[in-house]
Biopython code that builds the backbone (N, CA, C, O; Angstrom):
import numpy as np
from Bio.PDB.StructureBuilder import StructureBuilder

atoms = [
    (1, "UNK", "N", (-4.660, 2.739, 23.148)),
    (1, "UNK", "CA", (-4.359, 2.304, 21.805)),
    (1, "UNK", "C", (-4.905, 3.321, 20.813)),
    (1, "UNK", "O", (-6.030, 3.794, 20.974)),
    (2, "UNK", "N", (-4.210, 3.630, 19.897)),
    (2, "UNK", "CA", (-4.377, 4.734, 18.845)),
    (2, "UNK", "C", (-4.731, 3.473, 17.240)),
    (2, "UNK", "O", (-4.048, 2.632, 16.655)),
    (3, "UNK", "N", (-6.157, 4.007, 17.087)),
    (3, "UNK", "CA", (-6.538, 3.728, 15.927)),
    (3, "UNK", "C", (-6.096, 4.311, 14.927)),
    (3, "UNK", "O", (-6.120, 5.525, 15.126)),
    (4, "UNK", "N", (-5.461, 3.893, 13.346)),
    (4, "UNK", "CA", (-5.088, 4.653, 12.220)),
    (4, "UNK", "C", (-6.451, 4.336, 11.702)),
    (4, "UNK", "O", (-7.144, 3.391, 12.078)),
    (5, "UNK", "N", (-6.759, 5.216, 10.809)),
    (5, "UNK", "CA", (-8.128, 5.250, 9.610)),
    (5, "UNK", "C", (-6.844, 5.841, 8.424)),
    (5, "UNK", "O", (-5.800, 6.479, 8.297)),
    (6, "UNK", "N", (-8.165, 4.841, 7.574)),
    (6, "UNK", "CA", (-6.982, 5.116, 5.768)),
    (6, "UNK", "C", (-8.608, 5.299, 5.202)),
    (6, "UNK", "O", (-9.627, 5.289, 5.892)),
    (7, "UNK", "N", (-8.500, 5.460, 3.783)),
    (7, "UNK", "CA", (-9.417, 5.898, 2.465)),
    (7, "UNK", "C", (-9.650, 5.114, 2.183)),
    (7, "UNK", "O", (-10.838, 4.814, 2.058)),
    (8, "UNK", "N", (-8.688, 4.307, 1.913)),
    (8, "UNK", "CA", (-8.173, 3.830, 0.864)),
    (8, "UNK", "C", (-7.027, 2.045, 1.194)),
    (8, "UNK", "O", (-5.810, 2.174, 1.067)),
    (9, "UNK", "N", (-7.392, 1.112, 1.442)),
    (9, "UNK", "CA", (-6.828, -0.381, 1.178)),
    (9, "UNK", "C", (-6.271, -0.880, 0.191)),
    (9, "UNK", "O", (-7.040, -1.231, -0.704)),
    (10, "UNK", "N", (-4.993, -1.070, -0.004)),
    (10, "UNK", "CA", (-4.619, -2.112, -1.071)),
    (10, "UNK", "C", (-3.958, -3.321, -0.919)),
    (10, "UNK", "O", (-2.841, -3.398, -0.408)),
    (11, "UNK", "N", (-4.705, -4.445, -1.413)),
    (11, "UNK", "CA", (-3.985, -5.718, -0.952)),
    (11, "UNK", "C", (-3.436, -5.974, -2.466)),
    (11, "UNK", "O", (-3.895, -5.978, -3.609)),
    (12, "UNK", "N", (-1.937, -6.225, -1.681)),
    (12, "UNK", "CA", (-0.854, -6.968, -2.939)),
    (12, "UNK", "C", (-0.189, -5.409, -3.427)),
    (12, "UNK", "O", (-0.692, -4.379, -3.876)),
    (13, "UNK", "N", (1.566, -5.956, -2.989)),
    (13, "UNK", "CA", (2.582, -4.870, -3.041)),
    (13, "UNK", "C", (3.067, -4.789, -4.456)),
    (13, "UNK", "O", (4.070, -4.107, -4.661)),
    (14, "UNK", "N", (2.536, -5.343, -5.371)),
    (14, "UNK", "CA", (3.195, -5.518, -6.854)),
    (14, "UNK", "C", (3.291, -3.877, -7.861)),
    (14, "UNK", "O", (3.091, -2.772, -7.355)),
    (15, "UNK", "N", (3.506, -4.026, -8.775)),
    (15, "UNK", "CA", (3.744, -2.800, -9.438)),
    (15, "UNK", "C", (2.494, -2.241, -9.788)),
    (15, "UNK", "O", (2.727, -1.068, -10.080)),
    (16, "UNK", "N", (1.254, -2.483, -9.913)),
    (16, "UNK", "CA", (0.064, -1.935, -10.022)),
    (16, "UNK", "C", (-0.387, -1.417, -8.899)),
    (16, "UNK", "O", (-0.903, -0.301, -8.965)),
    (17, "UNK", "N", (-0.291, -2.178, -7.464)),
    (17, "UNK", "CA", (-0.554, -2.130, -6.450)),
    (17, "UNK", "C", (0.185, -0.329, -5.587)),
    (17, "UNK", "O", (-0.294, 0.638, -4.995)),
    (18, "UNK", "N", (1.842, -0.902, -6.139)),
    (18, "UNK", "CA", (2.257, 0.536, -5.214)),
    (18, "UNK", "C", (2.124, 1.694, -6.232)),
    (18, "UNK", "O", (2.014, 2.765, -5.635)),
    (19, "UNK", "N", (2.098, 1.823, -7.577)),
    (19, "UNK", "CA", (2.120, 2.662, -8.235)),
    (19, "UNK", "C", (0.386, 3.613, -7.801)),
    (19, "UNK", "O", (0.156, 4.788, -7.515)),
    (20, "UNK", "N", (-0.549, 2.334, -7.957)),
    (20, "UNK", "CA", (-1.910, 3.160, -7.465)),
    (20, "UNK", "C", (-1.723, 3.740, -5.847)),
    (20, "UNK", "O", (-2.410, 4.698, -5.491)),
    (21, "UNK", "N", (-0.898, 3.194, -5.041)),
    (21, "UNK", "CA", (-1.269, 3.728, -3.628)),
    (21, "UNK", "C", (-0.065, 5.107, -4.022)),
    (21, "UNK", "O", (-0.388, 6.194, -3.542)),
    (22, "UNK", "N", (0.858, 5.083, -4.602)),
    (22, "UNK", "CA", (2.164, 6.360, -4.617)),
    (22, "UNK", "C", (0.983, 7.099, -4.946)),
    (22, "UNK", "O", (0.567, 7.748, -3.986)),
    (23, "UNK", "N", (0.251, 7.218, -6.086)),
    (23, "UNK", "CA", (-0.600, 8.249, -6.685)),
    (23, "UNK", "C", (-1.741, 8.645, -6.069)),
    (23, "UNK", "O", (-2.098, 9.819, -6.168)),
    (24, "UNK", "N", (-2.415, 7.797, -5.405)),
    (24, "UNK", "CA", (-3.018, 8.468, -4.313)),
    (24, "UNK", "C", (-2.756, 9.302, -2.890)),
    (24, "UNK", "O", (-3.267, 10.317, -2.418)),
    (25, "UNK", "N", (-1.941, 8.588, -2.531)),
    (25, "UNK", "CA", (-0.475, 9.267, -1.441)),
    (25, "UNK", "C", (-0.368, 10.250, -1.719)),
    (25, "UNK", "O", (-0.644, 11.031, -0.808)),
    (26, "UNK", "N", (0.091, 10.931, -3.120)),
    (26, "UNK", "CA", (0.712, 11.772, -3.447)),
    (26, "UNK", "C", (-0.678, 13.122, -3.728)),
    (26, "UNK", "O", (-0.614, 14.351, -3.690)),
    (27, "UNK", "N", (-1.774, 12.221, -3.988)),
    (27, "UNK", "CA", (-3.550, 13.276, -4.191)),
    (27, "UNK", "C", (-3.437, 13.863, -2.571)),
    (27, "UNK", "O", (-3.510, 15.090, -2.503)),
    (28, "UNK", "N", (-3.272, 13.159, -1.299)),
    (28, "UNK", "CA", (-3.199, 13.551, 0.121)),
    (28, "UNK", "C", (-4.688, 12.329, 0.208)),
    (28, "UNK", "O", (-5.786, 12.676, 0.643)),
    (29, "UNK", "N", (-4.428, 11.147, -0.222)),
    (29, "UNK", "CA", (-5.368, 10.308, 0.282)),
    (29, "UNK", "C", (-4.417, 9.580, 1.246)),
    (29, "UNK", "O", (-3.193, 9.445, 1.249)),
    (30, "UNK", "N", (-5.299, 9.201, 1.980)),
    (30, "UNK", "CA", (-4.728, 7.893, 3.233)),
    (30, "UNK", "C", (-4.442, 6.381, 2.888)),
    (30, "UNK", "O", (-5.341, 5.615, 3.236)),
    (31, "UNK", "N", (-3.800, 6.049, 2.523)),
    (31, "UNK", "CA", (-3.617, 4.972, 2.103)),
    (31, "UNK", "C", (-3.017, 3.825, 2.914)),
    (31, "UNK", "O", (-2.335, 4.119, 3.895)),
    (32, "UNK", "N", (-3.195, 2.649, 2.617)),
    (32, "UNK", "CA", (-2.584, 1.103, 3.369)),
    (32, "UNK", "C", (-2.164, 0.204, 2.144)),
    (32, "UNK", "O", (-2.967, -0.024, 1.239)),
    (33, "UNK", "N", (-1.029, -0.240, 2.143)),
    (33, "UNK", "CA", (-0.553, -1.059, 1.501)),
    (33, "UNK", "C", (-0.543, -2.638, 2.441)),
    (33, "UNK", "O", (0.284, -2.800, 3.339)),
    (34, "UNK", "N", (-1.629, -3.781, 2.062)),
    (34, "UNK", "CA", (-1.448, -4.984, 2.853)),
    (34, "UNK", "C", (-1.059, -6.078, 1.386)),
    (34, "UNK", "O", (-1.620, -6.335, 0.321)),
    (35, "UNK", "N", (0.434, -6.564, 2.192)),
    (35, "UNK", "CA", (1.188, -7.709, 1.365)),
    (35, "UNK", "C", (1.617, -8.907, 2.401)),
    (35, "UNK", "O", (2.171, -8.773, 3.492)),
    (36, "UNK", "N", (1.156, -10.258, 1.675)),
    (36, "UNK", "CA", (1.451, -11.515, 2.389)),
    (36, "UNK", "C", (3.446, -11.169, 2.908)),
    (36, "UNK", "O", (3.977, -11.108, 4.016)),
    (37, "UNK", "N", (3.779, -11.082, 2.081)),
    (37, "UNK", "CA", (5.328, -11.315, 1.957)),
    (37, "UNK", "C", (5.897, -9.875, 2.362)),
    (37, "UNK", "O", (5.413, -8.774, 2.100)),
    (38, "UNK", "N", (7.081, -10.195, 3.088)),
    (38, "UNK", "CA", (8.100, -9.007, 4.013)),
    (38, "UNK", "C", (8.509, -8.335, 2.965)),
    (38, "UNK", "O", (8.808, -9.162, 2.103)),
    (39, "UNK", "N", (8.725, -6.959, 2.480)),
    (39, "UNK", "CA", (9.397, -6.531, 1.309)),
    (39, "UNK", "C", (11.007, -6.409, 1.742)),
    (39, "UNK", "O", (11.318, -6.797, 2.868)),
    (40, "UNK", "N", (11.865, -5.958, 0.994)),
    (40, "UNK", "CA", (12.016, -6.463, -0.433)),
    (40, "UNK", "C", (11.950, -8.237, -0.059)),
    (40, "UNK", "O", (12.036, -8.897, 0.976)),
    (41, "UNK", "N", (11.768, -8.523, -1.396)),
    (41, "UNK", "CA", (11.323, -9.961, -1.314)),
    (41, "UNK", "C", (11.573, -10.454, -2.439)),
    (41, "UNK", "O", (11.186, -9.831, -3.428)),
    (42, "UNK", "N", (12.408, -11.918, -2.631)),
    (42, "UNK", "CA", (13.010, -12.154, -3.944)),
    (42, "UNK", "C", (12.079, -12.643, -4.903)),
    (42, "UNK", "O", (11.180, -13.440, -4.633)),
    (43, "UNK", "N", (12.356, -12.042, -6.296)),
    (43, "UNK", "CA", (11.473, -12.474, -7.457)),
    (43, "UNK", "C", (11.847, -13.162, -8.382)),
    (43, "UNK", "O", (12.826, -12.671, -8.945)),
    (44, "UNK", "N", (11.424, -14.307, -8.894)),
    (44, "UNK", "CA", (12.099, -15.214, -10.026)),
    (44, "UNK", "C", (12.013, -14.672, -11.088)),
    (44, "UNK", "O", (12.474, -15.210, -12.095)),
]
sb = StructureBuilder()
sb.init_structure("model")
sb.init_model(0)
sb.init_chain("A")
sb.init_seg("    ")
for serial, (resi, resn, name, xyz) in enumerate(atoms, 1):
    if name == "N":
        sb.init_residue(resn, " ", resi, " ")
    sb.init_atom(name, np.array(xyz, "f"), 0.0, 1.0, " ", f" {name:<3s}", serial, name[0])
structure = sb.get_structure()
């Protein structure tokens, strides 16, 4: 079994959420995006 290591955790896929992990992503940090709900996922 192959362990991943990240930097960096974010719980909750919302627009604050992926915008901070894109911008770190994009620094060459390791990042995890953890969301209750399957994306895309309908919004009222």
């Amino acid at each position: 079994m192959t362990r991943k290591r990240y930097d960096v955790l974010i719980v909750g896929a919302g627009p604050g959420g992926t915008t901070l992990a894109y911008d770190l992503a994009r620094r060459g940090v390791r990042t995890l995006i953890i969301e209750r709900e399957r994306l895309p996922r309908y919004k009222t």
